[in-house]
Structure formats: C-alpha cells, structure tokens
CHARMM-style PDB file with segment names, atoms N, HN, CA, C and O in Angstrom:
ATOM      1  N   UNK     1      46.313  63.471  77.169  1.00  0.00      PROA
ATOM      2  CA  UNK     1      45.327  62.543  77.692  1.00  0.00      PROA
ATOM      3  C   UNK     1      46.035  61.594  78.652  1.00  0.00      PROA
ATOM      4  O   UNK     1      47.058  61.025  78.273  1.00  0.00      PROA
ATOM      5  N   UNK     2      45.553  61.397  79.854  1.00  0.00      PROA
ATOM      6  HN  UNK     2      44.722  61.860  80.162  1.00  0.00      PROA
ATOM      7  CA  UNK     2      46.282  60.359  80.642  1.00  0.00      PROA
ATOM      8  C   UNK     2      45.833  58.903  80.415  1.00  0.00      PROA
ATOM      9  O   UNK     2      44.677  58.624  80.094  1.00  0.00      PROA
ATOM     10  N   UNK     3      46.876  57.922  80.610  1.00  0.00      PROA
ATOM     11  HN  UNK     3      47.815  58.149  80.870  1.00  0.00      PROA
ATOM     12  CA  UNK     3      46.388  56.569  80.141  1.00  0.00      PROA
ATOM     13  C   UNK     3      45.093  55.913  80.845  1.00  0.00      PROA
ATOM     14  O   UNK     3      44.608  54.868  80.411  1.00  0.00      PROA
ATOM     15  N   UNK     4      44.524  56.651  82.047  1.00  0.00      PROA
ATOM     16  HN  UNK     4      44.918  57.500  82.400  1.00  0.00      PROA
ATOM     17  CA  UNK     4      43.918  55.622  82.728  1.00  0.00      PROA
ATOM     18  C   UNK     4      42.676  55.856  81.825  1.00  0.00      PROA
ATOM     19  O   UNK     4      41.960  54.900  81.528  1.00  0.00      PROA
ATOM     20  N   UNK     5      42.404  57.130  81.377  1.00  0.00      PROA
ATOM     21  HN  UNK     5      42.986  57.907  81.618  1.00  0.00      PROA
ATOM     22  CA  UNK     5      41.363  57.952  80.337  1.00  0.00      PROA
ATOM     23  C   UNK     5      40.924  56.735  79.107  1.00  0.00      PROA
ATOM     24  O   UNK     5      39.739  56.619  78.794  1.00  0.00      PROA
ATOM     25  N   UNK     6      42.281  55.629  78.292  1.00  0.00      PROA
ATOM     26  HN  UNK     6      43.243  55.723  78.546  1.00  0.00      PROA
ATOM     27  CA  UNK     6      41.648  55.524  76.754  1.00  0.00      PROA
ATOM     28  C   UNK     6      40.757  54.440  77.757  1.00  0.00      PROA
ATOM     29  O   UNK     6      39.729  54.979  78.166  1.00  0.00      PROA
ATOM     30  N   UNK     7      40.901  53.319  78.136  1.00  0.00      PROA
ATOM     31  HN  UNK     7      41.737  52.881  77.804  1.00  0.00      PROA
ATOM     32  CA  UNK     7      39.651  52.718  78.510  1.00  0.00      PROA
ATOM     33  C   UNK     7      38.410  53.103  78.308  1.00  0.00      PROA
ATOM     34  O   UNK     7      37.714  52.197  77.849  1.00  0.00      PROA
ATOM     35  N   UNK     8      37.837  54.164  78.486  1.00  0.00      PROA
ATOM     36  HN  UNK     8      38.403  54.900  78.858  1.00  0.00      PROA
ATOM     37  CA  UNK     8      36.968  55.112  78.831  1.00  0.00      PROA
ATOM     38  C   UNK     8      36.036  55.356  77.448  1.00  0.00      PROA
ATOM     39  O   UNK     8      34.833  55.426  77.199  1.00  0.00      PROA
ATOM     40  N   UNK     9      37.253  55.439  76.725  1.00  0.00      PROA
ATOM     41  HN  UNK     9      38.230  55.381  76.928  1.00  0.00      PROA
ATOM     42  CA  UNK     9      36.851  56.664  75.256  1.00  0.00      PROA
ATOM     43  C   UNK     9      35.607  55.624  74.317  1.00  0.00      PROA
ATOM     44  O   UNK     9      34.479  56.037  74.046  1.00  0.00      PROA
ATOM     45  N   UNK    10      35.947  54.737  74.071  1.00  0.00      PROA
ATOM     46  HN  UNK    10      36.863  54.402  74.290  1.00  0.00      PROA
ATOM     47  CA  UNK    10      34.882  53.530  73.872  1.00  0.00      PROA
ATOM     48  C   UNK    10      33.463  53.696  74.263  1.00  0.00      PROA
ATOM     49  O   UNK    10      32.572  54.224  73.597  1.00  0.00      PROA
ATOM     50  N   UNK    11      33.373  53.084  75.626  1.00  0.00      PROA
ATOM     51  HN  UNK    11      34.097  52.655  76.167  1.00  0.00      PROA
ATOM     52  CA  UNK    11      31.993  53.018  76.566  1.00  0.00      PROA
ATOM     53  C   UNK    11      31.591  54.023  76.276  1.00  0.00      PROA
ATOM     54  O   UNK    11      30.630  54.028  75.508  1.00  0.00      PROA
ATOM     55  N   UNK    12      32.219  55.501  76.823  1.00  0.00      PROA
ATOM     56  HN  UNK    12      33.001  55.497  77.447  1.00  0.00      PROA
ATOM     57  CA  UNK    12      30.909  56.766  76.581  1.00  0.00      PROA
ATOM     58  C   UNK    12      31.013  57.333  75.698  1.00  0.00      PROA
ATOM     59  O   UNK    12      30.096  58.144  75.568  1.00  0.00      PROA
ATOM     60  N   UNK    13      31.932  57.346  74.704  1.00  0.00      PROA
ATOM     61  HN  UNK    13      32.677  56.687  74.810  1.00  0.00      PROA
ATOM     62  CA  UNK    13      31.700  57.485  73.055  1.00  0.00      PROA
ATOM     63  C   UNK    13      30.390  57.227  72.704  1.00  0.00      PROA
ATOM     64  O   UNK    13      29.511  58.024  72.378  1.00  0.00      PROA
ATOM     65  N   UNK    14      30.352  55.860  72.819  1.00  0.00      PROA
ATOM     66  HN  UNK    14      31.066  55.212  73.083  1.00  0.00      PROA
ATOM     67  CA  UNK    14      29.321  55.244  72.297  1.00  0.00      PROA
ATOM     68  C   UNK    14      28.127  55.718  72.939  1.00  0.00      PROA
ATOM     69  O   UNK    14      27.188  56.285  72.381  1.00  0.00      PROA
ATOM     70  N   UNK    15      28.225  55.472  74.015  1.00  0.00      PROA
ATOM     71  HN  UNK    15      28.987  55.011  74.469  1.00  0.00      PROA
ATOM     72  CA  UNK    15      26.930  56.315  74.724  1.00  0.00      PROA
ATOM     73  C   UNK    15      26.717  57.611  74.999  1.00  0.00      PROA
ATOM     74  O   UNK    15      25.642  58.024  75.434  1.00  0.00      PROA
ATOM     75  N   UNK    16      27.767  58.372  74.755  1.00  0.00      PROA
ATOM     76  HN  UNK    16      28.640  58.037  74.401  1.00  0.00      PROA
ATOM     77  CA  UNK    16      27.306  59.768  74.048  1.00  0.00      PROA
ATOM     78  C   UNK    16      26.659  59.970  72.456  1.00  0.00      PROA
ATOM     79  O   UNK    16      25.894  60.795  71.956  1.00  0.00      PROA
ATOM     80  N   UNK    17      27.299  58.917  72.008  1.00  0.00      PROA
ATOM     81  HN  UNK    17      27.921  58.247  72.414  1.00  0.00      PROA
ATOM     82  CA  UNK    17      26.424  59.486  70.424  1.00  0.00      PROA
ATOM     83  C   UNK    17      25.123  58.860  70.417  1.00  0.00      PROA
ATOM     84  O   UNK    17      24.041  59.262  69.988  1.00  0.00      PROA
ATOM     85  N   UNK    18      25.547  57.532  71.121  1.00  0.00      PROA
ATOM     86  HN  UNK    18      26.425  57.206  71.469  1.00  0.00      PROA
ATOM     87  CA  UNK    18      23.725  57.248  71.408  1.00  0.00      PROA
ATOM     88  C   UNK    18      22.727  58.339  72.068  1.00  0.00      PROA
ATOM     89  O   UNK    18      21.569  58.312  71.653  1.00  0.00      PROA
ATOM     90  N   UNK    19      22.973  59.046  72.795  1.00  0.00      PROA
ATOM     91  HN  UNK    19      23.914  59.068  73.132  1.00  0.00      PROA
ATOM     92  CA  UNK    19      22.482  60.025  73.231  1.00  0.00      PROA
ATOM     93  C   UNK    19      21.915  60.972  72.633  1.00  0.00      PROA
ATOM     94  O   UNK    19      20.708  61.194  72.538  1.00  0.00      PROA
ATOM     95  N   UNK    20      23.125  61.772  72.056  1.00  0.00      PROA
ATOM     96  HN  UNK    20      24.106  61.591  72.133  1.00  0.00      PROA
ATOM     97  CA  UNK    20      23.228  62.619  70.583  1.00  0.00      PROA
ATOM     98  C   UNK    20      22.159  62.043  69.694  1.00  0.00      PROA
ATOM     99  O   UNK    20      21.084  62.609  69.499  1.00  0.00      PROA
ATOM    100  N   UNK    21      22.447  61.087  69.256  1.00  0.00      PROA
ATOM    101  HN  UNK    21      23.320  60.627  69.414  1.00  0.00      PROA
ATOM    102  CA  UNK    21      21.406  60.473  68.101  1.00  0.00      PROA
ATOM    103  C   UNK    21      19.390  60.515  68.835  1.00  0.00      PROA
ATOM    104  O   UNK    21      18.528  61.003  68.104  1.00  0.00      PROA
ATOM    105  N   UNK    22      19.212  60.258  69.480  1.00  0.00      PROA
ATOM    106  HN  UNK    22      19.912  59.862  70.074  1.00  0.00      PROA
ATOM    107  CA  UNK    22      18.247  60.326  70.109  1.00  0.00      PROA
ATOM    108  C   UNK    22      17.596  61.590  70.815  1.00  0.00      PROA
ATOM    109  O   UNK    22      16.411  61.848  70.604  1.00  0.00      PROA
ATOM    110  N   UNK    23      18.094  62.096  71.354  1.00  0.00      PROA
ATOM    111  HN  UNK    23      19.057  61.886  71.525  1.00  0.00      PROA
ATOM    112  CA  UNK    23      17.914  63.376  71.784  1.00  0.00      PROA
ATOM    113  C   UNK    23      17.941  64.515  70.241  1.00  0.00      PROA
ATOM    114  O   UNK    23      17.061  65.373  70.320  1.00  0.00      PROA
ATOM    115  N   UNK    24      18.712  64.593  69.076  1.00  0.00      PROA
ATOM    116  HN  UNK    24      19.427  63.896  69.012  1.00  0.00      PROA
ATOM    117  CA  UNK    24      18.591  65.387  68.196  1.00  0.00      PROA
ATOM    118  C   UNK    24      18.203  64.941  66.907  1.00  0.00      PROA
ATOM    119  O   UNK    24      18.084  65.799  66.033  1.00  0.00      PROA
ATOM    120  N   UNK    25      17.935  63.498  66.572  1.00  0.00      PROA
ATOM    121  HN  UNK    25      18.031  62.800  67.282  1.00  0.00      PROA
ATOM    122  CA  UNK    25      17.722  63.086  65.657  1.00  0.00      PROA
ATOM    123  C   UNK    25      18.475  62.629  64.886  1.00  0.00      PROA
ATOM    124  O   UNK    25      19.634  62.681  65.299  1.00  0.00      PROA
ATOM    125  N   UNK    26      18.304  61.982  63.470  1.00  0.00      PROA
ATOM    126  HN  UNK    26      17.363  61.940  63.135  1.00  0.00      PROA
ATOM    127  CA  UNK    26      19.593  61.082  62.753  1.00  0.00      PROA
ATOM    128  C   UNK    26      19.930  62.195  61.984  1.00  0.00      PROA
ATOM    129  O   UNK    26      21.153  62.153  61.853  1.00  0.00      PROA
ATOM    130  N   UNK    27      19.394  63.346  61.303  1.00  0.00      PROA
ATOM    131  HN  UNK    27      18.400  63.380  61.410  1.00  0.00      PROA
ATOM    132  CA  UNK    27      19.731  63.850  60.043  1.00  0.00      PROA
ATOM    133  C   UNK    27      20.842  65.044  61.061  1.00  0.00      PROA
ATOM    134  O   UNK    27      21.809  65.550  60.492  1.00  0.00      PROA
ATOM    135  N   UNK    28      20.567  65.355  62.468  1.00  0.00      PROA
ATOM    136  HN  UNK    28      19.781  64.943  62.930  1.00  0.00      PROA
ATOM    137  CA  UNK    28      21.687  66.345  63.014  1.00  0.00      PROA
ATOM    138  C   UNK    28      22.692  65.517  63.238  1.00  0.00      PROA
ATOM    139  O   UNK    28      23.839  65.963  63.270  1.00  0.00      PROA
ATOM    140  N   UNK    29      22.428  64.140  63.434  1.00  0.00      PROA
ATOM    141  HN  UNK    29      21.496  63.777  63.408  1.00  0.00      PROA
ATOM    142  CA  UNK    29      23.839  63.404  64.232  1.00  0.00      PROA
ATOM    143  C   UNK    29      24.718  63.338  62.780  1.00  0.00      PROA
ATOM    144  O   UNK    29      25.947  63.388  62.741  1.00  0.00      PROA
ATOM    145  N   UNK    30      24.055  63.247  61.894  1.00  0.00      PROA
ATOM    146  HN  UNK    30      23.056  63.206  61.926  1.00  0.00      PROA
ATOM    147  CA  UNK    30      24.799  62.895  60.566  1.00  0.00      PROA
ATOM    148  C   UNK    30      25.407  64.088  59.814  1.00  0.00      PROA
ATOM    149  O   UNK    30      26.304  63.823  59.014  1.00  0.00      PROA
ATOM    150  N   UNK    31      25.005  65.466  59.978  1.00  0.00      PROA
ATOM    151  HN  UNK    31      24.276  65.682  60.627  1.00  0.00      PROA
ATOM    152  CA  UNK    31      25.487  66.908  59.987  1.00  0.00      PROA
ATOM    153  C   UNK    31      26.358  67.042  60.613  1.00  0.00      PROA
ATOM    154  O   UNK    31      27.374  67.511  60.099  1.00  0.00      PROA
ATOM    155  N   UNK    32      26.339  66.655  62.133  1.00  0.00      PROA
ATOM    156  HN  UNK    32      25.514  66.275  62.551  1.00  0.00      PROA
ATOM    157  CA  UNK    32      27.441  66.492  63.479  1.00  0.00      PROA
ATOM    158  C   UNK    32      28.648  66.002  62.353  1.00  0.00      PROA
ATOM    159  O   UNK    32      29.366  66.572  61.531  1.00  0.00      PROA
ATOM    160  N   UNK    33      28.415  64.522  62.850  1.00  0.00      PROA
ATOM    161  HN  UNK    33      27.832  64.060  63.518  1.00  0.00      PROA
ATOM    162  CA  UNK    33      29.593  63.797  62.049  1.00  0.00      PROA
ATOM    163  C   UNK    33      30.569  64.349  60.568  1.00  0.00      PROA
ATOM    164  O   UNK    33      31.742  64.091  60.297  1.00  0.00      PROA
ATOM    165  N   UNK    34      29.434  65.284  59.705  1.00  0.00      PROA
ATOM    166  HN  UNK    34      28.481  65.494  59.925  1.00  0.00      PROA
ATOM    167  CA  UNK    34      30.435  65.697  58.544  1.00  0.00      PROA
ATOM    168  C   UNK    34      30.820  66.833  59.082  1.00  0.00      PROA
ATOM    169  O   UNK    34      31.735  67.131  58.314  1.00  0.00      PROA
ATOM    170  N   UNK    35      30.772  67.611  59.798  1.00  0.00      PROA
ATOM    171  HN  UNK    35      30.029  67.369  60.422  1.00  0.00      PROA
ATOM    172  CA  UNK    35      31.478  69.013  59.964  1.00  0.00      PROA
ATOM    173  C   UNK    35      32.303  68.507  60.634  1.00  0.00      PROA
ATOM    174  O   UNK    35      33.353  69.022  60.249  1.00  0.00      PROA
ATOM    175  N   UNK    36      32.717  67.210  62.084  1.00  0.00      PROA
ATOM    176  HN  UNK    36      31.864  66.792  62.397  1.00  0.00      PROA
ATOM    177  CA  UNK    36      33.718  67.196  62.439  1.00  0.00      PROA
ATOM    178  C   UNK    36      34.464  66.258  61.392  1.00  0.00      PROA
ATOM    179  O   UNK    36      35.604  66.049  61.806  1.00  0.00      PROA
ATOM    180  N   UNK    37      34.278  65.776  60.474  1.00  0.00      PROA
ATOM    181  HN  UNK    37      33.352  65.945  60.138  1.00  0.00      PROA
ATOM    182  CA  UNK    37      35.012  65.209  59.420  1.00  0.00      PROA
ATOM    183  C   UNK    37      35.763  66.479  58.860  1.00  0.00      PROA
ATOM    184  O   UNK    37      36.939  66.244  58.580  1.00  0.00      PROA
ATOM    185  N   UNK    38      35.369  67.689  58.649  1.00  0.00      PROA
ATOM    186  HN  UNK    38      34.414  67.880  58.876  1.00  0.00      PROA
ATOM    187  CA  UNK    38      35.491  68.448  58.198  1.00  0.00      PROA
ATOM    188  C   UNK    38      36.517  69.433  59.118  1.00  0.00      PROA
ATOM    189  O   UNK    38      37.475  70.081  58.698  1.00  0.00      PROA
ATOM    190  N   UNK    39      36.247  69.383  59.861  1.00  0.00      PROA
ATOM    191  HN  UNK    39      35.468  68.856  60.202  1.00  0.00      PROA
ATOM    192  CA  UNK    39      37.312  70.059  60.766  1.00  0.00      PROA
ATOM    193  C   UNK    39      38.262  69.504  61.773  1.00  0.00      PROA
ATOM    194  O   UNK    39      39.219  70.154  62.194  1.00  0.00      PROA
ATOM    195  N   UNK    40      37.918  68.030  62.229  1.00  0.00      PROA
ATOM    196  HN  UNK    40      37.141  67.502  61.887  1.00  0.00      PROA
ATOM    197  CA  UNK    40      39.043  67.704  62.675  1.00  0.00      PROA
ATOM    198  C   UNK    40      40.545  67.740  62.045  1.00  0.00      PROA
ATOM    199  O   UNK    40      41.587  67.881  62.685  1.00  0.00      PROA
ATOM    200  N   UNK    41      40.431  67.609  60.893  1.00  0.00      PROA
ATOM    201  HN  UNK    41      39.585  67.495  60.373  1.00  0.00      PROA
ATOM    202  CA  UNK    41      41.989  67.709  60.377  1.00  0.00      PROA
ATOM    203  C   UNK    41      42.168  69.050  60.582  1.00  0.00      PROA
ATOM    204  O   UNK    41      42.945  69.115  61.534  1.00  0.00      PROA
ATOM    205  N   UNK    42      41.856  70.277  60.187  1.00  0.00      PROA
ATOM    206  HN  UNK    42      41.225  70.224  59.413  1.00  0.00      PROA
ATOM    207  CA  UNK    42      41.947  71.225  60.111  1.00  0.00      PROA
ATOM    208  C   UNK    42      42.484  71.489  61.445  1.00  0.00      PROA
ATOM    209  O   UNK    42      43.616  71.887  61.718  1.00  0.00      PROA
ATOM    210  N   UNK    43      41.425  71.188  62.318  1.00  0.00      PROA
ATOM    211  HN  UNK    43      40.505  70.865  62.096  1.00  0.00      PROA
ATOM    212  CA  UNK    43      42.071  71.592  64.247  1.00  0.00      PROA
ATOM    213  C   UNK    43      43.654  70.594  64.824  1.00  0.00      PROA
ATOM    214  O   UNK    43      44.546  70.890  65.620  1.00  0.00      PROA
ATOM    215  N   UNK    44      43.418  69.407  64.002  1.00  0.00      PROA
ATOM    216  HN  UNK    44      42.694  69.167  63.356  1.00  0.00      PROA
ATOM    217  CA  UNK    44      44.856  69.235  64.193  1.00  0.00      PROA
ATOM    218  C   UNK    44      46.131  69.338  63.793  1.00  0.00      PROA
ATOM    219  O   UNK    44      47.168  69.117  64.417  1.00  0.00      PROA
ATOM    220  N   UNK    45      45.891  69.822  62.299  1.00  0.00      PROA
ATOM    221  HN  UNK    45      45.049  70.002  61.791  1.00  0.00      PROA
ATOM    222  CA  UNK    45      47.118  71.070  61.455  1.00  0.00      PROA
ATOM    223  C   UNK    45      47.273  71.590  62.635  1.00  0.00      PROA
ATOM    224  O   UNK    45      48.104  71.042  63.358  1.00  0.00      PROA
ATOM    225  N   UNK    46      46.479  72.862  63.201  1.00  0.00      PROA
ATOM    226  HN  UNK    46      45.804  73.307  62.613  1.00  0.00      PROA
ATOM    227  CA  UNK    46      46.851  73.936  63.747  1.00  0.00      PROA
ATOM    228  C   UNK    46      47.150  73.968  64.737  1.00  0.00      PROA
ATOM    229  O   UNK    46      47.826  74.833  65.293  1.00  0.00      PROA
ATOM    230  N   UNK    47      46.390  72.364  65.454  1.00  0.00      PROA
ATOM    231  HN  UNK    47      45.840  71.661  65.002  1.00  0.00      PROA
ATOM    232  CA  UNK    47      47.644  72.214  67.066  1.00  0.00      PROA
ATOM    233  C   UNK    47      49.014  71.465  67.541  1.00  0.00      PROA
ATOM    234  O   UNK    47      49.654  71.275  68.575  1.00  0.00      PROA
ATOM    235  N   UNK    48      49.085  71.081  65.806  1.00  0.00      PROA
ATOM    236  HN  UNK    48      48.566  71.236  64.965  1.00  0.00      PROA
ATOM    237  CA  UNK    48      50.297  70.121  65.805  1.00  0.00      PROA
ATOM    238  C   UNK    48      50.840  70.318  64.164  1.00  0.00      PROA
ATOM    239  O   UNK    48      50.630  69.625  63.168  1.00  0.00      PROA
ATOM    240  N   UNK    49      51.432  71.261  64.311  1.00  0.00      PROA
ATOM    241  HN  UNK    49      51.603  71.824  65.119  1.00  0.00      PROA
ATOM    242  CA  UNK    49      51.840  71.947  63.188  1.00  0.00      PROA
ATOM    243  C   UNK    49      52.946  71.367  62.975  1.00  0.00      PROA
ATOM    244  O   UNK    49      53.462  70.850  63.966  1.00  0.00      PROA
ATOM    245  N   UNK    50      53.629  71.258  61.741  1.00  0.00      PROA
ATOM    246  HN  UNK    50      53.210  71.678  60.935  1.00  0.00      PROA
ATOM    247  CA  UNK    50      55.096  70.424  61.078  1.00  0.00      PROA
ATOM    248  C   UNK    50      56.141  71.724  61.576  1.00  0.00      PROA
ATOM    249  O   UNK    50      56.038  72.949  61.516  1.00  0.00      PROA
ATOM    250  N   UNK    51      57.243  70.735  62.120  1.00  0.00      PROA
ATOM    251  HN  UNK    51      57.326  69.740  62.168  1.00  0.00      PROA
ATOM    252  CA  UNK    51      58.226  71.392  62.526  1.00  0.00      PROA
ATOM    253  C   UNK    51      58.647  72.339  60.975  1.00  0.00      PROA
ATOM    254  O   UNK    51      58.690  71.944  59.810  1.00  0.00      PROA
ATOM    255  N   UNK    52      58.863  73.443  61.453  1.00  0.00      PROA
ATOM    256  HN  UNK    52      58.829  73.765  62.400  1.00  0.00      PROA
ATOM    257  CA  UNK    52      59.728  74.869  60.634  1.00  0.00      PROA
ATOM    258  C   UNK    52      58.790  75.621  60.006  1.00  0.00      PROA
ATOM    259  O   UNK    52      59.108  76.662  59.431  1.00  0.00      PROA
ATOM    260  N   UNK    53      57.149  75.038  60.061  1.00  0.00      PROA
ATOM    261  HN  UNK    53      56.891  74.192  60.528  1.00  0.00      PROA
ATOM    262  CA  UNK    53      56.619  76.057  59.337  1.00  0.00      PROA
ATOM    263  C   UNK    53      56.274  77.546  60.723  1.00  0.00      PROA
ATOM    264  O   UNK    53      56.144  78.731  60.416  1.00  0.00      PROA
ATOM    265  N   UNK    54      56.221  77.123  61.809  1.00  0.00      PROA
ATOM    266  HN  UNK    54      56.327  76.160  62.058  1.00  0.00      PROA
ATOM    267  CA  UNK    54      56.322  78.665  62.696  1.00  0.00      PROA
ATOM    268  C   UNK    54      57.713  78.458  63.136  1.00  0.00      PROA
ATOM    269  O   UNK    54      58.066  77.611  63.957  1.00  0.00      PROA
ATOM    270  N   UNK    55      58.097  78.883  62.829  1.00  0.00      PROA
ATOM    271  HN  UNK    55      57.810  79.571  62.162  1.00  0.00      PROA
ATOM    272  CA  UNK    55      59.733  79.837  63.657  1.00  0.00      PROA
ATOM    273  C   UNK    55      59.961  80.947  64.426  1.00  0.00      PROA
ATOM    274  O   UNK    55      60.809  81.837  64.495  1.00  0.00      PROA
ATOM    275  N   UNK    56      59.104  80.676  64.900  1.00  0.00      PROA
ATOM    276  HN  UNK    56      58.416  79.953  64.845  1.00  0.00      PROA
ATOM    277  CA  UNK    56      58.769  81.704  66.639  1.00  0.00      PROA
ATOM    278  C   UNK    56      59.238  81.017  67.253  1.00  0.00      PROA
ATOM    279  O   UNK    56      58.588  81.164  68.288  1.00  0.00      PROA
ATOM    280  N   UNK    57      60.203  80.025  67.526  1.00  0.00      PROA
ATOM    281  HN  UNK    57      60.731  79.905  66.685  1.00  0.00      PROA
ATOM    282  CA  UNK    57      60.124  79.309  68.631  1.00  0.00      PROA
ATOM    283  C   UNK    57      61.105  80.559  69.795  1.00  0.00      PROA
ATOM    284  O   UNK    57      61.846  81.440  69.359  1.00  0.00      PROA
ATOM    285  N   UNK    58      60.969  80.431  70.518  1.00  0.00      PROA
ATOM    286  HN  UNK    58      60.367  79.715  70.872  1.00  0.00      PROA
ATOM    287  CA  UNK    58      61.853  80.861  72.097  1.00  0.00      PROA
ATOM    288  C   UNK    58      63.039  80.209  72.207  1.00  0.00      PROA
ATOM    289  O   UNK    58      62.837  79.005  72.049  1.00  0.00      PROA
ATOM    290  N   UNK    59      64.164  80.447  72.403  1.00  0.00      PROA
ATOM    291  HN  UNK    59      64.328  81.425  72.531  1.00  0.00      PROA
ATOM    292  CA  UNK    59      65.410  79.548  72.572  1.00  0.00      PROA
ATOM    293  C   UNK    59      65.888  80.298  73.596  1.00  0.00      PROA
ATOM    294  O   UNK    59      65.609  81.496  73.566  1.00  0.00      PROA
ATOM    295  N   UNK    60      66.700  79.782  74.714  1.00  0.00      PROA
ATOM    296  HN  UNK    60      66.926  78.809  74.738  1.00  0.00      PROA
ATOM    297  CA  UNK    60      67.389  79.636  75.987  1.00  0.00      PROA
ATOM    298  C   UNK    60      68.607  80.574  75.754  1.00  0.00      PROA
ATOM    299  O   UNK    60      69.440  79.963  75.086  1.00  0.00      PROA
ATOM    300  N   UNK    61      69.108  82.111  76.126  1.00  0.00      PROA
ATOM    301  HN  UNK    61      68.431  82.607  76.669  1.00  0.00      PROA
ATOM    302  CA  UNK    61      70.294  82.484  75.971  1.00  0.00      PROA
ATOM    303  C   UNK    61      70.957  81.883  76.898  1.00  0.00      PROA
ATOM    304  O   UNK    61      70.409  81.281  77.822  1.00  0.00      PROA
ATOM    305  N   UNK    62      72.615  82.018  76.695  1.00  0.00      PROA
ATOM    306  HN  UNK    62      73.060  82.506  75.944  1.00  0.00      PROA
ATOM    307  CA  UNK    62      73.323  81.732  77.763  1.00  0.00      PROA
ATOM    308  C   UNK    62      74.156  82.899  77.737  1.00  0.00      PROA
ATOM    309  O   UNK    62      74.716  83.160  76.672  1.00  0.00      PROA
ATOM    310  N   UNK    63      74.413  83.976  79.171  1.00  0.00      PROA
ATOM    311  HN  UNK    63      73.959  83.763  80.037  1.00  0.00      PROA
ATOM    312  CA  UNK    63      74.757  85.212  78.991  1.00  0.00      PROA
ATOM    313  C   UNK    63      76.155  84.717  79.077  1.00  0.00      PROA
ATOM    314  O   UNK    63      76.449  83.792  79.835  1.00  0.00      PROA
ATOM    315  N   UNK    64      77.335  85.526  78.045  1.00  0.00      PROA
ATOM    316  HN  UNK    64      77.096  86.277  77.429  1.00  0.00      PROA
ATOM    317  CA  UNK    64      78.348  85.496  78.414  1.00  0.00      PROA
ATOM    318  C   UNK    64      79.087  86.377  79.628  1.00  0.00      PROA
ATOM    319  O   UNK    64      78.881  87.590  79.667  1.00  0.00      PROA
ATOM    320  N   UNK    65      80.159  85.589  80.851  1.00  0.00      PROA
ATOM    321  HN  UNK    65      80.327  84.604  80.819  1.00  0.00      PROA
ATOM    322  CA  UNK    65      80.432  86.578  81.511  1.00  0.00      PROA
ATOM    323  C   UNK    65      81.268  87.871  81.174  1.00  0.00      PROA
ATOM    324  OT1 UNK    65      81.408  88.753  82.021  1.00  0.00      PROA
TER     325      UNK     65
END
C-alpha cells in the first residue's frame, strides 16, 4: 500500500459500507462483516506465512570457477 493511500482508507471505508448497508440491507452487511471476520485471518496466514513453515525458498548460487 503506498503512504499517500492510508489517508484515504477512513473517508471511503466509511462510505463504502454506508453504501453497502443501504443498497443491500443490514442483515447482508452483517453476513458481509462475519465471513470477512472469518476469513481475513485465514487470507493473511496464507499471504504472510511464518518464516520456515514453506522452505521453497530460491537461494542465489555462486558458480565456482
């Protein structure tokens, strides 16, 4: 995310869920909200995983002459 972006996240947060809420009603915005309760952790395990549990990493040879 670039810094000029968090300013941002506030104002149309808010006025996206105001949106959301109005346009689909309270009982979907409130469905919304528990599934991403529900899966945000989950999506950020898997994009920011603890160092050593994948050990795929790629490492740099250096050829000997």
């Amino acid at each position: 995310m670039k810094p000029w972006m968090l300013p941002w996240l506030l104002p149309l947060g808010t006025l996206g869920a105001v949106v959301f809420v109005v346009v689909t009603g309270r009982y979907a915005a409130l469905i919304a909200v528990a599934v991403a309760v529900l899966l945000v952790p989950v999506l950020w395990r898997v994009r920011f995983a603890a160092p050593g549990e994948d050990d795929d990493t790629q490492y740099w040879r250096i050829k000997r002459p």
